[in-house]
LODONU-540316 format. One line per 3 residues: number of its first residue (from 0); their letters; for each residue x, y, z of C-alpha. Coordinates in steps of 0.1 Angstrom, whole numbers, plus 5000, padded with zeros to 4 digits. Each point is the difference from the previous one (the first is absolute). Example, Ala and Ser with C-alpha at 12.3 -4.5 7.8 and 13.67 -1.06 7.14 Angstrom:
// residues 2
0	as	5123,4955,5078; 5014,5034,4993;
// end
This chain:
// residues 214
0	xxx	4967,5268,5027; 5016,4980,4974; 4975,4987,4977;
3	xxx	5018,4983,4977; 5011,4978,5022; 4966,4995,5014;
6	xxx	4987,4994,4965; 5026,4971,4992; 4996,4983,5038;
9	xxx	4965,4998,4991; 5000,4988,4967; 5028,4972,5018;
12	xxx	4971,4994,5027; 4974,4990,4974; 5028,4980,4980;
15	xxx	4999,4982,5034; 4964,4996,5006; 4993,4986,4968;
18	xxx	5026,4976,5006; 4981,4992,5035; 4969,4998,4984;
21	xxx	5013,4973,4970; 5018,4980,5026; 4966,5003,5024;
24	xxx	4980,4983,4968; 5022,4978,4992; 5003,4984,5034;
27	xxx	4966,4981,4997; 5011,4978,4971; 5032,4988,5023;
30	xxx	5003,4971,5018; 5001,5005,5043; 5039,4988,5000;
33	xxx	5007,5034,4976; 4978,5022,5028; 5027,5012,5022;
36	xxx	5025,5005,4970; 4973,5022,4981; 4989,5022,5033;
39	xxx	5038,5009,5006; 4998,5008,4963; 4970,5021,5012;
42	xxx	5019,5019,5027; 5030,5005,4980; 4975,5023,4976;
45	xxx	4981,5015,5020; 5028,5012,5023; 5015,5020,4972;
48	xxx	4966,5013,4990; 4995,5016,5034; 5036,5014,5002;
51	xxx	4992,5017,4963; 4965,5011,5013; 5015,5019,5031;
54	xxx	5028,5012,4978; 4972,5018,4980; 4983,5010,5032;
57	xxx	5031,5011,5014; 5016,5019,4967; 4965,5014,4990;
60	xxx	4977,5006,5029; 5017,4995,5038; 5038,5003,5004;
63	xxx	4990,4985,5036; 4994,4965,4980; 5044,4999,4998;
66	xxx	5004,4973,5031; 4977,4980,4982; 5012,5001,4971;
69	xxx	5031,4992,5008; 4990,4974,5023; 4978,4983,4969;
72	xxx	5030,5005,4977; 5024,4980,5021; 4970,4972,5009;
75	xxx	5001,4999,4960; 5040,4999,4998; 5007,4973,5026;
78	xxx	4966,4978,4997; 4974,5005,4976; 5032,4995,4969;
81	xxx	5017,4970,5019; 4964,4986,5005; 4993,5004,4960;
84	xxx	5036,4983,4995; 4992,4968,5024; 4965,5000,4980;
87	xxx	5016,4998,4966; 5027,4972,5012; 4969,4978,5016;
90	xxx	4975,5002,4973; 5026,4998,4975; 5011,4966,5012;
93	xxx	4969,4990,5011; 5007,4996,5035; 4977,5000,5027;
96	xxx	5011,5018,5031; 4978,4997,5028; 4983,5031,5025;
99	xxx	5024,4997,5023; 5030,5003,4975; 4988,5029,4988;
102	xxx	4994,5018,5032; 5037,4987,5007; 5010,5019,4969;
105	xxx	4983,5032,5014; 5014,5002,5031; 5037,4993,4984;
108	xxx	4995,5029,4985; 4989,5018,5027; 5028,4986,5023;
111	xxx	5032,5004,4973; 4984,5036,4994; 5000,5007,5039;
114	xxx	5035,4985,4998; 5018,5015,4973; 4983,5034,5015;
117	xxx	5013,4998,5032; 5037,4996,4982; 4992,5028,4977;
120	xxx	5006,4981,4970; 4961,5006,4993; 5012,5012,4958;
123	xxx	5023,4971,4997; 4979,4977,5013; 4970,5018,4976;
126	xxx	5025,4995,4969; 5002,4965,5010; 4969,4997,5000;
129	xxx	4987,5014,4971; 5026,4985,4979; 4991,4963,5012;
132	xxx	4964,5003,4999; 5006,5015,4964; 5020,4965,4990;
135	xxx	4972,4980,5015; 4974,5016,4978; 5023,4999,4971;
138	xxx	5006,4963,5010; 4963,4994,5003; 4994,5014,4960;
141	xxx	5034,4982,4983; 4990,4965,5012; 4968,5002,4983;
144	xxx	5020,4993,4970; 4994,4991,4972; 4970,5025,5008;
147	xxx	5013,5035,4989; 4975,5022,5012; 5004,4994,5038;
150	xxx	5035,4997,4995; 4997,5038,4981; 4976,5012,5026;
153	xxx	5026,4993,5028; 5025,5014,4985; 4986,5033,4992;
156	xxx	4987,5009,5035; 5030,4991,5011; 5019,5022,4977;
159	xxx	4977,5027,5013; 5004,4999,5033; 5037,5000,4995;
162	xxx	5000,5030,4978; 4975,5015,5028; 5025,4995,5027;
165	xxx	5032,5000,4985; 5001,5026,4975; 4970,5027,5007;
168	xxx	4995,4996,5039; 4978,5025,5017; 5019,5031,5007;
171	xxx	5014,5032,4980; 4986,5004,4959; 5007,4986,4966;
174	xxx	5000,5034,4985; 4965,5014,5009; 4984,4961,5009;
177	xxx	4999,4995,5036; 5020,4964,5004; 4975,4990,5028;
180	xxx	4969,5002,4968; 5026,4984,4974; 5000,4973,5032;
183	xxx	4964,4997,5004; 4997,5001,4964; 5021,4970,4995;
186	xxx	4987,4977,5029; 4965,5006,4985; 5002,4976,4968;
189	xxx	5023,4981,5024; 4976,4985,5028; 4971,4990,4974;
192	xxx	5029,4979,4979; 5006,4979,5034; 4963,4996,5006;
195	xxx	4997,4987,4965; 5033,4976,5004; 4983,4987,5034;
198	xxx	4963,4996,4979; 5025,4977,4972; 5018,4982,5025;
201	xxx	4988,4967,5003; 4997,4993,5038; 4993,4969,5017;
204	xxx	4986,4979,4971; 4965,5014,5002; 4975,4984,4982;
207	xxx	4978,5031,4990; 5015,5024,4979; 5009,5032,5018;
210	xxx	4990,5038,4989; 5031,5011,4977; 4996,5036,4992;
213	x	4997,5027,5016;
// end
């Protein structure tokens, strides 16, 4: 068992949660045009949230849990971030994007994952990814301006997950620290600072005042 890791996968699940939870509340005080953009915001928490839970299930409890962990980790990688990154650009310009234009989005996804899969360019295409739907959210906080906060907010998850991905990664040690915990450990203050950038954001011209905080 490695229970370190389980610890920090779990402590990353209920970063997650509470970041379900806040944008679950918040919902209610949103106009139906922001709907679809705030229940892809939903999916693109809770996904992570199960892929940490049966991380901690897997690293803690069941080894057997692997396949679906790593299934979840990928659905988190390929969906549940790009989903969180299309949120941030529509609320953030207060767009409205219809039902069908999100499930469009969705099944991109799932059709450039499939492709980029079948040409075994999956980690370049996961790079790629990351990268853009990291600029989007960064996007998203800067033109907020002169408004520092989401601006700040932005930029510090984004400097996270960067760090996360780029610099610690998930395999080997940093001395005695398992990278994989340093991982978790970064992405945990990370996913509550886009929820709070997607609370500030001020969507489709709403005339009620939406839930702010976490």
């Amino acid at each position: 068992m490695q229970y370190s890791t389980a610890l920090s996968d779990g402590v990353l699940a209920l970063a997650c949660l509470a970041c379900v939870i806040a944008i679950g509340k918040a919902r209610k005080h949103y106009p139906e045009a922001d709907q679809p953009a705030l229940f892809c915001a939903l999916l693109g928490f809770l996904m992570p949230a199960a892929a940490a839970f049966a991380g901690a299930v897997r690293y803690a409890i069941d080894p057997s849990w692997v396949e679906a962990h790593q299934w979840l980790s990928q659905a988190s990688t390929f969906m549940a971030l790009p989903l969180l990154g299309f949120c941030a650009l529509v609320l953030g310009r207060g767009w409205v994007w219809s039902r069908p234009n999100w499930g469009r989005v969705i099944l991109g996804l799932c059709v450039f994952f499939e492709v980029f899969r079948q040409m075994n360019l999956l980690e370049d295409y996961r790079l790629l990814l990351s990268v853009g739907t990291l600029l989007l959210i960064l996007y998203a906080g800067i033109v907020q301006w002169p408004r520092r906060l989401p601006a700040l907010a932005g930029l510090l998850a984004v400097g996270l997950f960067l760090v996360a991905g780029l610099v610690v990664g998930t395999e080997g040690f940093i001395g005695s620290l398992r990278r994989v915990d340093l991982f978790h450990a970064l992405l945990t203050p990370a996913y509550p600072l886009i929820a709070w950038l997607l609370l500030t954001l001020p969507a489709s011209h709403t005339t009620e005042n939406p839930v702010k905080t976490l």
